[in-house]
N, C-alpha and C positions, 0 to 999 in steps of 0.2 A: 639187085643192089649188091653192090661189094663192099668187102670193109676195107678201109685206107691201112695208110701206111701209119704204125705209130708215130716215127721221127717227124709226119708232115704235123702243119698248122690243123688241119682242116678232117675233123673226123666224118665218116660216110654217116648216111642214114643209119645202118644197122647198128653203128657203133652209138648211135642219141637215143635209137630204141634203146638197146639194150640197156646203158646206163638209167632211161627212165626206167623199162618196167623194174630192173634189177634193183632200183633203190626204192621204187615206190609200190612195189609189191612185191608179193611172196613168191613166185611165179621162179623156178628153174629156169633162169636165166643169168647167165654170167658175163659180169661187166668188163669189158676187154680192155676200155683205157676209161683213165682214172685222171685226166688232167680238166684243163680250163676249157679247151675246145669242145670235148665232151662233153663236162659236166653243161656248157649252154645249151648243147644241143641236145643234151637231156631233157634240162630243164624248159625248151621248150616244145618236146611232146610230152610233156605233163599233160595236156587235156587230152591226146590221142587215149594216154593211158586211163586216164580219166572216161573217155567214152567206151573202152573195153570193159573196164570193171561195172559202168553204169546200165550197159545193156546186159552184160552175165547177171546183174541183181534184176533188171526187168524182167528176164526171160525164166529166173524161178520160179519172181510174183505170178508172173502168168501161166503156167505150168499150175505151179499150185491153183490159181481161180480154174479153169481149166477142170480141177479134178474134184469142183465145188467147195475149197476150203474159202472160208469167211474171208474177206477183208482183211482184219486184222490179223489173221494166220498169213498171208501172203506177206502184207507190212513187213509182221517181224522176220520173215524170211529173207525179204529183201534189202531189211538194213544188214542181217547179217550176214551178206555176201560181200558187201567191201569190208566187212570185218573179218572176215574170213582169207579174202584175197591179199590182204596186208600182214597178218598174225595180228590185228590189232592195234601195229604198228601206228598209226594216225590218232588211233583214242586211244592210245598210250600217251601219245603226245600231245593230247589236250588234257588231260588231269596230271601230267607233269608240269604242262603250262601253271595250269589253275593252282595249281600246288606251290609253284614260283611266285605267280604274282599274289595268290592268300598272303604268301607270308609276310608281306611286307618289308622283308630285310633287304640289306643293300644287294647290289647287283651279283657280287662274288656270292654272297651269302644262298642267294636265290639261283642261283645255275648249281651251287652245289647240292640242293635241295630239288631242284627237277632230276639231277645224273644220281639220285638214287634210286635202289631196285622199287624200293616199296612207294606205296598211293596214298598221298594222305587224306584228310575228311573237305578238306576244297575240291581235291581230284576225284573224290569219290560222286560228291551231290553235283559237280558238272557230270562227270559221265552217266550219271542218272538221268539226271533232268534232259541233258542233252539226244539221249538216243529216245527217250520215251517221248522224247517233240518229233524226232523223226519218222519213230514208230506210227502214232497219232496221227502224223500230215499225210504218211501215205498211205494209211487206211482211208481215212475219208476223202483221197484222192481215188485209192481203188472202188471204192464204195463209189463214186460217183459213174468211174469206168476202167478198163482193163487199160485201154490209151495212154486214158488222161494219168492214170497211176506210172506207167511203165515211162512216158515222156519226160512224168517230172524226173522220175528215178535215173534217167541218162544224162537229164539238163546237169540235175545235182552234182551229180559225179563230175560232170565237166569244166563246172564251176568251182568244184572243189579244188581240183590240180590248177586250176587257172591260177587260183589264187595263190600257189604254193612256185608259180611263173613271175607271177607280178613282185612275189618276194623277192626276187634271184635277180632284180633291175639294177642296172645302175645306182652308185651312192647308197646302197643298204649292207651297212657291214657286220660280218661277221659279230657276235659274242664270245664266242672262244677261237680260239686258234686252230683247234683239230673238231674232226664230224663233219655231218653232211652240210652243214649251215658253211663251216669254212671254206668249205669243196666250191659249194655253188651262191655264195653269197656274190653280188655282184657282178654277176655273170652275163645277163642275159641287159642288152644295150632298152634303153629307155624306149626309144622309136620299135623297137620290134616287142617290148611290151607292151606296147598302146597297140601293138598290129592283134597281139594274142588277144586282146582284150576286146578290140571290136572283131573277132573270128569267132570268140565263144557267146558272145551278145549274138552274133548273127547266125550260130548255131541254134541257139534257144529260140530266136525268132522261129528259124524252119522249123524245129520241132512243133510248136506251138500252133504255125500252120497247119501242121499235116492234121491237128484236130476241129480246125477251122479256122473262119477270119476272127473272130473273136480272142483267140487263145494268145495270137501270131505277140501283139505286143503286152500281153503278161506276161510271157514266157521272158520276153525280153525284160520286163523292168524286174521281173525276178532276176534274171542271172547278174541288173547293172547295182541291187540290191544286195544281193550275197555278196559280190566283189568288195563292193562300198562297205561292208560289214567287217569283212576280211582285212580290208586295209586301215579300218579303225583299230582292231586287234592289234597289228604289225606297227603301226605307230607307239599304241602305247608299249608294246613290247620293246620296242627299239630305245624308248624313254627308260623303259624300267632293267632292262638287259644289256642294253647297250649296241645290242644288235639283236642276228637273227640265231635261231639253231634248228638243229634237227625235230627236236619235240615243237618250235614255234610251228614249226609247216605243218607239222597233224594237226595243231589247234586252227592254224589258219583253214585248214582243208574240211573239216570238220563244222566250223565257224560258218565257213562259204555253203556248206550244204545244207547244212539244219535252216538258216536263213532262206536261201529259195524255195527247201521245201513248206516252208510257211505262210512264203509269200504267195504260192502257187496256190497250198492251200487255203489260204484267205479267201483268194480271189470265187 
């Protein structure tokens, strides 16, 4: 792959990687161009990115089962590797979310109460309660098997950025004028988000295969479940903000995950 020319319309692949992993993870990578062309083609390998991070958190959990730690020791390992690959960045930006919409002040009022440093006690009991369901789902996913654990752990992740895709469509506008919400709000055209959307459905399907005929469509009504979850968020967000931002897509991305991995674990 080569990278294009700045001056053209049309950024190369390395230049979509790059802007994805560079904005949506931690990862010593440096984003080359900063415009519209980019930020779409970012924003739509958000699930490539998404299945990076979810197999590095599978490949711990299993590593550690491997070295006989519990379940639950692997779990919390494995949530904490997309928190690790981000600085936090995503549940940063869901207890900024929870923070905004707690407060119930007007829309100005509540963006300036997410863009500060500190968490308040909405932001705090979401990222509680939110990582200790994550925690919980993939224990007694591990606990069931190494597969069936490490499957959900890469569907989720995929599902995650998916949803932080579906944001960046057509007709969903910004909240503020400057951040990553302005960069990529409206970005990515309608019809090639319904393409992302049945690509990471049909991703989860195959995962869920490779554990059998049985898994093939939980996997899938997991991933169209986290989605449908995500975009309940993004509505009301849009209602209550006015649009999109940077801290909305942690909570969406976060939202999408915690979700499949519950539905996976239901099943």
């Amino acid at each position: 792959m080569t990278d294009s020319d700045p001056s053209s319309g049309k950024p190369a692949a390395m230049d979509a990687l790059r802007f994805a992993f560079g904005t949506l993870t931690a990862l010593p990578v440096t984003v080359t161009r900063w415009d519209r062309p980019a930020a779409r083609g970012g924003m739509l390998c958000a699930p490539v990115v998404g299945a990076v991070v979810g197999l590095c958190a599978a490949a711990v959990g299993g590593v550690l089962l491997l070295l006989d730690a519990s379940p639950l020791l692997a779990a919390v390992a494995t949530a904490a590797v997309p928190a690790a690959l981000t600085r936090g960045l995503h549940l940063d930006g869901l207890a900024d979310t929870a923070d905004g919409l707690g407060s119930a002040r007007p829309a100005a009022d509540a963006l300036r109460i997410m863009k500060q440093s500190d968490i308040g006690p909405f932001g705090v009991l979401t990222l509680l309660f939110v990582v200790l369901t994550q925690v919980a789902c993939l224990a007694a996913l591990y606990a069931d098997s190494w597969s069936h654990g490490a499957a959900a752990a890469a569907v989720s992740a995929v599902v995650a950025r998916t949803a932080m895709t579906l944001a960046c469509r057509d007709g969903v506008p910004p909240a503020r004028p400057d951040g990553l919400g302005a960069a990529v709000a409206g970005a990515v055209p309608l019809r090639t988000a319904a393409l992302a959307t049945a690509a990471t459905v049909a991703v989860a399907a195959a995962a869920g295969a490779l554990l059998g005929a049985g898994p093939t469509l939980h996997f899938a009504l997991a991933a169209l479940l986290a989605l449908a979850a995500a975009e309940l968020l993004l509505r009301h967000c849009r209602a209550r903000f006015g649009g999109i931002t940077g801290d909305v897509f942690g909570a969406l991305a976060e939202t999408a995950a915690t979700t499949a991995l519950v539905a996976l674990a239901l099943g």
